[in-house]
C-alpha positions, -999 to +999 in steps of 0.1 A: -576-626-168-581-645-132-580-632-095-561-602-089-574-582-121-592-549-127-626-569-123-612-584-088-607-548-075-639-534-088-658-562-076-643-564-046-648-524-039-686-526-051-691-553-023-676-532-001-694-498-007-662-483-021-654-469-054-622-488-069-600-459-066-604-455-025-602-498-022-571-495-037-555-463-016-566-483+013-545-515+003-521-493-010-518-481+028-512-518+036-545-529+043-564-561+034-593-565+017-607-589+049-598-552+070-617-531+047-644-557+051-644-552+088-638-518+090-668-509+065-690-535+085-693-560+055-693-600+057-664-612+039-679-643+025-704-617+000-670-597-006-654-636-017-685-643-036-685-610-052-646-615-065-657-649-079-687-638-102-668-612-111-640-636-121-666-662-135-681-634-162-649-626-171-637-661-179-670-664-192-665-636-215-630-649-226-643-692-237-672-665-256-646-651-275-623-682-279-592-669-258-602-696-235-617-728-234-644-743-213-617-766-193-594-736-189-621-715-177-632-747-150-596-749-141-591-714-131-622-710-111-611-743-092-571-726-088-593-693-075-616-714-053-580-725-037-563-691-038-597-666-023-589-667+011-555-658+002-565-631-021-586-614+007-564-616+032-527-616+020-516-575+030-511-566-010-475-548-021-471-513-023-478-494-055-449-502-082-436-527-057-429-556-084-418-582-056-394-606-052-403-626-082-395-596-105-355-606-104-362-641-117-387-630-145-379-592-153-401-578-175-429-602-163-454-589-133-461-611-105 
């Protein structure tokens, strides 16, 4: 659920003309999404607004089913409204890094 998912990345690679599996071997090389936006000629702000409907029929998908309700769902688009820049340009971990949070909450996943 939220930014950062499997529907993030696919979104985000369909906006980009990319299957999933290439998008992520390119941020596994230490790009960011806002370079794979340049570099494959795309604006950023339809990669941004891809991410979010992507997000949005997820969240959508979860009040549907009762895992969420319709203020949680408003609340998280609002927290990814705040966070999308960050998303698309933060320079991701490497593959099976877990981070630094991973010693204060092991077993959880940042």
């Amino acid at each position: 659920r939220g930014a950062g998912g499997p529907a993030t990345l696919d979104a985000a690679a369909t906006a980009l003309g990319l299957k999933a599996a290439d998008l992520r071997t390119k941020l596994d090389a230490g790009k960011r999404i806002a370079d794979v936006a340049k570099d494959q000629g795309k604006d950023i702000a339809a990669v941004k607004s891809a991410i979010k409907d992507a997000v949005a029929k997820q969240l959508d998908a979860d009040v549907a089913a009762g895992r969420l309700t319709a203020a949680q769902r408003t609340e998280e688009l609002a927290e990814l409204d705040q966070h999308l820049g960050d998303l698309v340009n933060r320079t991701p971990p490497k593959a099976g890094a877990r981070g630094a949070g991973a010693a204060r909450h092991p077993g959880r996943r940042p």
